[in-house]
DODRENDO-898693 format. One record per residue (C-alpha): residue number from 1; residue in three letters; chain; z, x negated, y negated. Coordinates in nm, 4 decimals. Example, Ala and Ser with C-alpha at 12.3 -4.5 7.8 and 13.67 -1.06 7.14 Angstrom:
REM residues 2
+-----+-----+----+----------+----------+----------+
!   i !  aa ! ch !       up !     east !    north !
+-----+-----+----+----------+----------+----------+
!   1 ! ALA !  A !   0.7800 !  -1.2300 !   0.4500 !
!   2 ! SER !  A !   0.7140 !  -1.3670 !   0.1060 !
+-----+-----+----+----------+----------+----------+
END
This chain:
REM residues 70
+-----+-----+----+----------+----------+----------+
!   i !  aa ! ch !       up !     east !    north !
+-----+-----+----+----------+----------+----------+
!   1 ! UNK !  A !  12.0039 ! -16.1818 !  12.7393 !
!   2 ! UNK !  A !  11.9618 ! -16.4808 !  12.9955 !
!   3 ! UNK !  A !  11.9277 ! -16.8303 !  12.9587 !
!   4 ! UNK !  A !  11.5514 ! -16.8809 !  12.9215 !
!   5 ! UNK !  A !  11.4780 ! -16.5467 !  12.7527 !
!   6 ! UNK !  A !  11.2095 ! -16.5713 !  12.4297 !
!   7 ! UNK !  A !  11.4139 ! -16.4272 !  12.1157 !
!   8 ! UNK !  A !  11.1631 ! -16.3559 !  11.8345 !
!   9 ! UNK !  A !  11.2072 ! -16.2131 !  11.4936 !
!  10 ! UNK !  A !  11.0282 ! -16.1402 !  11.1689 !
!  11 ! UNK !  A !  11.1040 ! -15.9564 !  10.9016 !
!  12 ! UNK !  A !  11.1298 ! -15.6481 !  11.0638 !
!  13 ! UNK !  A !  11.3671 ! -15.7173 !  11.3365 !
!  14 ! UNK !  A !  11.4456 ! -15.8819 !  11.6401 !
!  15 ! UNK !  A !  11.3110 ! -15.9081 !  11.9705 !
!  16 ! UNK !  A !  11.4391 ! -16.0793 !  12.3358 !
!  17 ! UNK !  A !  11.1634 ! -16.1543 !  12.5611 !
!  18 ! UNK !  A !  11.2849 ! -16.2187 !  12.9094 !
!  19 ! UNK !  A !  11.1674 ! -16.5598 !  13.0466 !
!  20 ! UNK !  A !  10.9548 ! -16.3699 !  13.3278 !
!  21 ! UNK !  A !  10.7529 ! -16.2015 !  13.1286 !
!  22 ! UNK !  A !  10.7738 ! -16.4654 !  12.8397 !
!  23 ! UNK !  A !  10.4042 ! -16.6243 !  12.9411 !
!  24 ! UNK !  A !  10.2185 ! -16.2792 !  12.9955 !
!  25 ! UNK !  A !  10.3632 ! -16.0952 !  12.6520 !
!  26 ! UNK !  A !  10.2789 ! -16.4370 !  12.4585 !
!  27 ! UNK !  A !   9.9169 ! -16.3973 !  12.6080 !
!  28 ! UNK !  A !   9.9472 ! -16.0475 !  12.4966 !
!  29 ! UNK !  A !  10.0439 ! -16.1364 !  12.1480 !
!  30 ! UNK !  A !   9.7865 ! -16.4108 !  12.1196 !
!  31 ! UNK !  A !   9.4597 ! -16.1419 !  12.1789 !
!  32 ! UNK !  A !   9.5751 ! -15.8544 !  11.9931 !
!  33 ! UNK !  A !   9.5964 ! -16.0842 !  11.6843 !
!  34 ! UNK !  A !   9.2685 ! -16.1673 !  11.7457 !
!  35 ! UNK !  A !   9.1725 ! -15.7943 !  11.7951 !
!  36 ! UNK !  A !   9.3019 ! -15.7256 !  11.4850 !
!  37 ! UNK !  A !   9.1093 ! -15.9798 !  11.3269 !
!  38 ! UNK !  A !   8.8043 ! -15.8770 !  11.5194 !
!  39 ! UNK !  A !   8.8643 ! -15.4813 !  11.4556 !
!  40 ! UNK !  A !   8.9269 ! -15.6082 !  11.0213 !
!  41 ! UNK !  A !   8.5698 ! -15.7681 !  11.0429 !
!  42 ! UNK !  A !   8.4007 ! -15.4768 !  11.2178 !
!  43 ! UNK !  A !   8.5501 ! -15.2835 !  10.8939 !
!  44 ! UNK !  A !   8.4473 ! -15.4900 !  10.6375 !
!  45 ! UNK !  A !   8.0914 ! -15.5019 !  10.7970 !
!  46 ! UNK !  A !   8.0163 ! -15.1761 !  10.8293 !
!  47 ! UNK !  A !   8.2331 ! -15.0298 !  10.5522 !
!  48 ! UNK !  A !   8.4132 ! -14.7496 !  10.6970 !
!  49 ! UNK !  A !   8.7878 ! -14.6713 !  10.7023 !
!  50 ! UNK !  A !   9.0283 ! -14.8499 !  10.9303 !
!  51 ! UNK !  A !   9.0643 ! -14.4915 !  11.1362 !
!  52 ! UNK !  A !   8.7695 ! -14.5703 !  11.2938 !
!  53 ! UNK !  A !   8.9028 ! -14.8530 !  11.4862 !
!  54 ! UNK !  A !   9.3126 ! -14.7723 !  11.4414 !
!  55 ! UNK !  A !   9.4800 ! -14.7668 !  11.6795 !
!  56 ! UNK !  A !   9.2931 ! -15.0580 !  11.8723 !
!  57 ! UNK !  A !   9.1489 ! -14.8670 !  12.2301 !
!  58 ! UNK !  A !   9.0958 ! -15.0476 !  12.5246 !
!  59 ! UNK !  A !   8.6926 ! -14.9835 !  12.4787 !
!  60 ! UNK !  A !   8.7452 ! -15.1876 !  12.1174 !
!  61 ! UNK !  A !   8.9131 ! -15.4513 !  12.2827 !
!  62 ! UNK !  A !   8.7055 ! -15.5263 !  12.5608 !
!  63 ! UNK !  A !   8.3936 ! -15.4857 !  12.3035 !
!  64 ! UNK !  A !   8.6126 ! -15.7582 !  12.1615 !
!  65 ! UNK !  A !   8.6366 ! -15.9558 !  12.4569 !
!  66 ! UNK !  A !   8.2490 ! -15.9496 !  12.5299 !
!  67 ! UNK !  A !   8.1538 ! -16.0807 !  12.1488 !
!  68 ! UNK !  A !   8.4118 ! -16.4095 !  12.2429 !
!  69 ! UNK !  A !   8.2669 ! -16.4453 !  12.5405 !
!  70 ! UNK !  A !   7.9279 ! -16.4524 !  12.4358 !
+-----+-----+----+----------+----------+----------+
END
């Protein structure tokens, strides 16, 4: 750990971020929340299990990405 370095926790543990990457991992973070949010209303909609879009693949995110950009 460096001076600088993200530390993040939750209930499941503990994390240390260093302050390099810090910007592109929050980025990160940010969009697959969204995904996920995206990917639960694509469930809900069409009424099928969660297997159909778990684990997240890059075609669901940038099917994603096109539906927020318009």
């Amino acid at each position: 750990m460096r001076p600088g370095d993200l530390i993040v926790g939750d209930d499941d543990g503990v994390v240390v971020v260093p302050a390099g990457v810090a910007a592109d991992v929050i980025d990160w973070v940010e969009e697959h929340e969204e995904v996920e949010e995206y990917i639960k209303g694509l469930i809900q909609r069409e009424e099928v299990s969660p297997g159909k879009y778990y684990p997240p693949t890059d075609a669901t995110v940038e099917r994603y990405r096109k539906s927020r950009d318009g």
